[in-house]
N, C-alpha and C positions, 0 to 999 in steps of 0.2 A: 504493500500500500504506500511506503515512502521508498521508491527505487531511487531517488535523486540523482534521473538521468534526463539528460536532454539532448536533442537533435536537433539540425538543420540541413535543410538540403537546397544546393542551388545550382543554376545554369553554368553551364562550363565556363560562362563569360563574365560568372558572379554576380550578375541580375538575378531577378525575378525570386529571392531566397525566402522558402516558407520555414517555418516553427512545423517541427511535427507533433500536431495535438493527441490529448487523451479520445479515446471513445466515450460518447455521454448519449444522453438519452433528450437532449435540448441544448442545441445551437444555434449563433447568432451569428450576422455578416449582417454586413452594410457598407455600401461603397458608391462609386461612380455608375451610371448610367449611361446610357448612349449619348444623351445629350453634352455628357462629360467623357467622351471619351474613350468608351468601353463598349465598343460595338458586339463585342463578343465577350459572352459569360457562361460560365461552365463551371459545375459545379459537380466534384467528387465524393461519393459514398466508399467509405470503406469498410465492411465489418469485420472483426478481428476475431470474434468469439465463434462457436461451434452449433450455434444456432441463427436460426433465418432470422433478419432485422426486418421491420415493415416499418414505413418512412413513410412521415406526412412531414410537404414543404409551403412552407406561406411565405406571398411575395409580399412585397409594400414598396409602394412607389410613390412621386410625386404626384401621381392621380389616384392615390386611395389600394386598399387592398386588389390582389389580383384573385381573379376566380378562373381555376381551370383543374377542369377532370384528371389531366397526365400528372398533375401535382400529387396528387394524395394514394396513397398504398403502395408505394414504391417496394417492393421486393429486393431484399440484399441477402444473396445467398451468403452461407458462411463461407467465410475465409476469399475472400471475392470484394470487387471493388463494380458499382456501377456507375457512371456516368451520364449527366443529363445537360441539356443545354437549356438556358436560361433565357438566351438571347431575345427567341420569338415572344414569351410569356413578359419578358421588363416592357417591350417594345422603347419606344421613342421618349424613354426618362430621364432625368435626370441624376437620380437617384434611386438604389435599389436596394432594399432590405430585405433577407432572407434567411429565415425562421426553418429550421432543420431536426423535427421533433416525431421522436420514435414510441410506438404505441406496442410494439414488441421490440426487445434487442436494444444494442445500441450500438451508434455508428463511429467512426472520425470522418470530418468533412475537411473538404481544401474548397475554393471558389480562386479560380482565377479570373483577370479582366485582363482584354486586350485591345486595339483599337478595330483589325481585323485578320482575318484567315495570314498567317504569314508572318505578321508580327509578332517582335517580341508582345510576351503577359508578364502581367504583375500578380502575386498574389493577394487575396484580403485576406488578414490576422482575422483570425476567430477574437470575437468580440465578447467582455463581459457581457452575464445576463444582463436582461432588463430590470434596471435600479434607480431608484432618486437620488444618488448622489453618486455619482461616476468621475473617473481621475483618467484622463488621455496621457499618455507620457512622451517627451520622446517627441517635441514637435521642433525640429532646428529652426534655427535661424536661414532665411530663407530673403532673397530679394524680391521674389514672387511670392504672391499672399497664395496661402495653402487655401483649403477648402472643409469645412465641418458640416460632417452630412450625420443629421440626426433622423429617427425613426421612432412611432410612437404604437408599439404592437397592442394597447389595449384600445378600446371603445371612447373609454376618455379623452377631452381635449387636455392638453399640455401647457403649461406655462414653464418654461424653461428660462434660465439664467445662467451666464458664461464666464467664465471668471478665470485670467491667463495670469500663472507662477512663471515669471521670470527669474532671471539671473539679480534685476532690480527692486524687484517684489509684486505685488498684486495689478492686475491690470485688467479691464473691463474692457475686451474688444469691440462690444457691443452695446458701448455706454451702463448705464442704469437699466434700460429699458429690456425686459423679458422676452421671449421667442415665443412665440404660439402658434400651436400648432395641433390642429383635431384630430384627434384620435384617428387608429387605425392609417396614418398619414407618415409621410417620410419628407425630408424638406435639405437641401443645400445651401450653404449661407458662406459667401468668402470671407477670408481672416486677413484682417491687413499682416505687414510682416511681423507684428510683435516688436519692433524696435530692430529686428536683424540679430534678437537674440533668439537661444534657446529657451523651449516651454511647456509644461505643463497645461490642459485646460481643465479645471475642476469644473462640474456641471451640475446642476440641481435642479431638479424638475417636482412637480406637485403628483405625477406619478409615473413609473415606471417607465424609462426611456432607453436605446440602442444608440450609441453613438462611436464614431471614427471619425481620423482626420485624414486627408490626402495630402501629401507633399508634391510638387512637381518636380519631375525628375525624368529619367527616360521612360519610355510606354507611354502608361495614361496617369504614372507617378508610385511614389512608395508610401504606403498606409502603415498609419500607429492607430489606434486603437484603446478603449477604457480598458484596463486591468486593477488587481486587487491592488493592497500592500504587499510589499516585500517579507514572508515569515519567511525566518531561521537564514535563506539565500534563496539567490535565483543563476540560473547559468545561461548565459549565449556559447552556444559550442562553436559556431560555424565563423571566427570572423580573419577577415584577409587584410595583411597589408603589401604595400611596393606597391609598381606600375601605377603609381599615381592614386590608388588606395589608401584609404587613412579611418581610421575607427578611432569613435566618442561614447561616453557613456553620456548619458543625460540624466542625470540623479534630479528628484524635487521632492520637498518634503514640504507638504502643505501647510502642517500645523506646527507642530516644535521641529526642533531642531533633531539632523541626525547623523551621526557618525560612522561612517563606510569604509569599508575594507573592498577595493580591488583586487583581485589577484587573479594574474594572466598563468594558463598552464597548457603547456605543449602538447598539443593532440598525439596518441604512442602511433597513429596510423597519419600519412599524409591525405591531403584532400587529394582527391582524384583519383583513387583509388576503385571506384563504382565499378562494375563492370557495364551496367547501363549506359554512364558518358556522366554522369552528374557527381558532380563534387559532393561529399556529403561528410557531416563532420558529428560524431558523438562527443562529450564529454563526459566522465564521472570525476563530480567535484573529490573523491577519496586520494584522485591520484593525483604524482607527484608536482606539487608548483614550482613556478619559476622565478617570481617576483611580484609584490604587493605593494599598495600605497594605500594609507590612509587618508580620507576626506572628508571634509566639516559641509555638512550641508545646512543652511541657516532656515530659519523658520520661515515660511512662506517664499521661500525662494527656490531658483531652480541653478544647478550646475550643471556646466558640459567637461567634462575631463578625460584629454584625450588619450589614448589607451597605445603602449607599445606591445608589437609580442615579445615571450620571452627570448632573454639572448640565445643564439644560437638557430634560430628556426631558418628556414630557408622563406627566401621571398614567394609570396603566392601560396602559401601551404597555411591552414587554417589554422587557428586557435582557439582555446576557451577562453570564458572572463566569468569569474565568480564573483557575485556581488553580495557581499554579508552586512546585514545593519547591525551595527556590535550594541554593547548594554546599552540600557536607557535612550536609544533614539528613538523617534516619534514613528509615526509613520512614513515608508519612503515607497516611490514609484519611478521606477526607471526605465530605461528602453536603451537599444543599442544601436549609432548611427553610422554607416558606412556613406565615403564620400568619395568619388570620383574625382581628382584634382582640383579640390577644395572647394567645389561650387557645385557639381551633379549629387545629390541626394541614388544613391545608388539600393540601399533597404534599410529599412526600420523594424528591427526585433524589439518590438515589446518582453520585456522581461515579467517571467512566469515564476512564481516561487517554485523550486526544486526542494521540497520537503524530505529530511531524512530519519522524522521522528514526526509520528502523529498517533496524541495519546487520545485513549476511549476513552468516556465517562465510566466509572463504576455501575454494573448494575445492581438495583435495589426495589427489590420486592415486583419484579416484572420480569418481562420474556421479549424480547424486539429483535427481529431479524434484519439484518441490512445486506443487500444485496447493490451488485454494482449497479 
């Protein structure tokens, strides 16, 4: 239950780089549209377990929920991956939310976006649930204003408020003034630059809401996305420097203050190794490090701290980066930024805690089964 391992896998050109997620039984995405971008959407079932998965997919778009029959009862044999195309059902949106929720079984999903047939794709990060208070991590500094595309999967309308942690402190993209938005709706709203810093955007809504950010970058751009805090650590296994490559951590810690441990650790396999063609990188935080720094992240602020690999790696061959909140820090949300000669936005890993201790309640005077 705490394997404290983590994956990535990416294009032999080091684009388009996904997180490889848990199977769950309710999934979130949300991203660009066609009218942003994404002429092509495709979206991956995978079931891992030894029982048949039955998939129901809900869309949301800037024109309201989508209704169509090929959506619901989706069949995922075990051990089997299906794929489905999204494309025709977003049609001409802007924005596209989808809801990946299993009535037997459960899945791992991926969604890529691409402009069309031929081009490179980018992937969407699985997205926290839908919650009234969500934290996006991991939004750089950027000359071109990113994009925040939210998503309202209940019947309720929304009153939404935006609120960007900078490196200078608190910032209100959007003035004072709330985002509304009726239920069952998805909506795209541009972000000016932030100042040209790195950011965090805390979000708070009156009830349950799906949110991500798009960075522009090559394709139709590189997405960060809401995540928890950071418990115990979290790990990016896959990241590359040389050839004009450069990796950042983006630490924020909304409320107090918090104290971090980086520490970079030599992948014992090099990348490119796949026999498929795809670069692909594990980490286990148990093995050997190569070097650590500690850093002060200040309360309601946000830091970018750029990250070497350990001595000795060869240029192009991947790394980990273990991220530890040591005693007494607050809450922290981070993400991992790769940059193409200081100015291409190349992928944004949202950083996932890598749990290596999860304790049960004691039981008392009952019976509760828990199943995955």
């Amino acid at each position: 239950m705490a394997p404290a391992m983590e994956a990535e896998v990416a294009e032999n050109s080091g684009l388009a780089t996904v997180r490889c997620g848990e199977p769950s039984s309710d999934l979130w995405f949300v991203g660009p549209g066609q009218q942003n971008g994404a002429a092509q959407l495709q979206l991956d079932l995978m079931n891992v377990d030894s029982l048949a998965a039955s998939v129901d997919i809900s869309l949301i778009t800037d024109a309201g929920a989508v209704q169509a029959g090929n959506l619901t009862g989706i069949t995922v044999p075990p051990h089997q991956t299906v794929t489905e195309s999204l494309s025709s059902a977003a049609g001409k949106s802007s924005v596209v939310a989808i809801g990946v929720h299993t009535s037997a079984g459960r899945v791992a999903a991926d969604v890529s976006a691409g402009p069309s047939h031929g081009l490179p794709t980018n992937w969407l990060p699985s997205a926290a649930a839908p919650a009234t208070q969500l934290v996006i991590p991991g939004v750089p500094g950027s000359s071109q204003a990113a994009g925040l595309f939210l998503a309202v999967p209940g019947a309720a309308n929304a009153k939404v408020s935006v609120l960007a942690i900078t490196s200078q402190g608190h910032y209100q993209p959007f003035g004072a003034q709330s985002i509304e938005l009726p239920g069952e709706s998805a909506s795209y709203m541009a972000l000016t630059p932030l100042g040209g810093t790195a950011a965090a955007l805390q979000i708070t809504a009156n009830v349950p809401v799906v949110a991500s950010v798009l960075v522009p970058g090559s394709g139709v751009g590189a997405a960060t996305t809401a995540t928890g805090p950071i418990s115990e650590q979290a790990v990016v296994a896959g990241n590359t420097s040389g050839s004009g490559l450069a990796v950042s951590v983006v630490l924020s810690a909304p409320a107090t203050a918090a104290r971090v441990r980086l520490t970079e650790i030599a992948n014992a396999n090099p990348a490119g190794a796949n026999p498929a063609g795809a670069n692909s990188a594990g980490a286990n935080p148990a093995g050997p490090s190569s070097g650590s720094q500690v850093l002060t992240v200040q309360a309601g602020h946000t830091l970018m701290a750029p990250v070497t690999p350990p001595p000795g790696t060869k240029p192009g061959t991947a790394f980990a980066i273990v991220i530890t909140p040591l005693a007494g820090s607050g809450p922290l949300y981070a993400a991992r930024v790769e940059t193409q000669n200081q100015t291409t936005i190349v992928s944004i890993i949202p950083a996932i805690s890598a749990l290596t201790t999860i304790s049960l309640p004691p039981v008392r005077d009952s019976y509760d089964a828990i199943s995955p």
